[in-house]
C-alpha positions as CSV (number, residue, x, y, z in Angstrom):
1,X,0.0,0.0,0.0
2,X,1.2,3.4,-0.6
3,X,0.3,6.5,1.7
4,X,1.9,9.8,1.7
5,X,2.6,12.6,4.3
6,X,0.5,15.8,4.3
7,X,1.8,19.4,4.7
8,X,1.6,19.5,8.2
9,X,3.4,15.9,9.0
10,X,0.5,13.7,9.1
11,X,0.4,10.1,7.7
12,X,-2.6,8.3,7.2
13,X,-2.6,4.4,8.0
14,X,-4.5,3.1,5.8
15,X,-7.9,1.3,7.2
16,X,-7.0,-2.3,6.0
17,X,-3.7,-1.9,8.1
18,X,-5.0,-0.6,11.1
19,X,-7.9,-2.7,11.0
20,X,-5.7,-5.8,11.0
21,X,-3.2,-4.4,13.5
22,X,-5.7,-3.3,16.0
23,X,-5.3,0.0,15.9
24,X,-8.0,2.4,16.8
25,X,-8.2,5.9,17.4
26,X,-6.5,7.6,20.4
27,X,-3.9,4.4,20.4
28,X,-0.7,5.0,21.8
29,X,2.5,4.6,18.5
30,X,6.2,4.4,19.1
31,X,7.7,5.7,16.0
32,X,11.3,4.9,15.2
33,X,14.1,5.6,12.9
34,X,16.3,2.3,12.2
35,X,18.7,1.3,10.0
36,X,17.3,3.8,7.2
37,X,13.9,2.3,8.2
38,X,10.7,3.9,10.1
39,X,9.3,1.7,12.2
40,X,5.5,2.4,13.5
41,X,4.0,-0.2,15.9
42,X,1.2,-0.1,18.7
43,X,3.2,0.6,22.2
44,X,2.8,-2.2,24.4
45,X,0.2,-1.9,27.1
46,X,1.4,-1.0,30.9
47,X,0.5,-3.4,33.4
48,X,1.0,-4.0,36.7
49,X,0.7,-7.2,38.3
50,X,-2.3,-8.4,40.8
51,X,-2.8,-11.3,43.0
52,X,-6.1,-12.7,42.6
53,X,-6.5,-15.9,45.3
54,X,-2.8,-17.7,44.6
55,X,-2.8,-16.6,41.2
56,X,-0.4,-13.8,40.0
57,X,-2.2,-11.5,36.8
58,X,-1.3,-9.2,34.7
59,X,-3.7,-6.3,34.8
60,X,-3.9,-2.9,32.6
61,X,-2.1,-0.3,34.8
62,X,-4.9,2.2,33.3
63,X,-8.2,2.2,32.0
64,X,-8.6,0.6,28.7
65,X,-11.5,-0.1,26.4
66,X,-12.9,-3.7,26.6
67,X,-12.2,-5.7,24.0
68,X,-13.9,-6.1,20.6
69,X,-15.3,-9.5,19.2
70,X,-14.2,-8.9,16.5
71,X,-10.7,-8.6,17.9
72,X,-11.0,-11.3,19.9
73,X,-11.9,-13.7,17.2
74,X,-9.2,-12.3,14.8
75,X,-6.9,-13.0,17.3
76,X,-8.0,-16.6,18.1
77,X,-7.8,-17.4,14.6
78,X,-4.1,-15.7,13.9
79,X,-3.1,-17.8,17.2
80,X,-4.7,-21.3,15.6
81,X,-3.3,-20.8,12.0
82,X,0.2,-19.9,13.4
83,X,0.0,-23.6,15.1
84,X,-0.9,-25.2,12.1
85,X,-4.7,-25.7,13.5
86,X,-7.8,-25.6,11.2
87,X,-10.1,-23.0,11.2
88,X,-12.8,-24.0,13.0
């Protein structure tokens, strides 16, 4: 895909990309310069961890939006074709 910048420094991601990286408005990017390449990729989210009963979680250290179905599913699927599994 090709994109360009505008005037004022603004690139636009285009919707199949950000669809398929999970990237919705108001998302955190780290943007870097490497190797002659720019990199953009979602930040990683901050958690802190949380015992629940003798368990040890990983919980958002901030409020975040609940996940999407779709999200979810996309996800599940990536995770079962990356293992070899069928779609169910």
């Amino acid at each position: 895909m090709i994109t360009t910048i505008d005037a004022a420094g603004r690139l636009v991601i285009p919707s199949e990309v950000r669809r398929e990286a999970s990237i919705e408005p108001g998302t955190p990017l780290d943007v870097r310069w490497r190797d002659g390449v720019i990199e953009i990729e979602p930040r990683p989210l901050e958690v802190k961890l949380e015992r629940k009963g003798r368990l040890l979680v990983a919980a958002p250290a901030a409020r975040v939006p609940r996940l999407r179905t779709a999200t979810v599913e996309r996800t599940r699927h990536q995770v079962a074709r990356s293992r070899g599994a069928r779609k169910p």
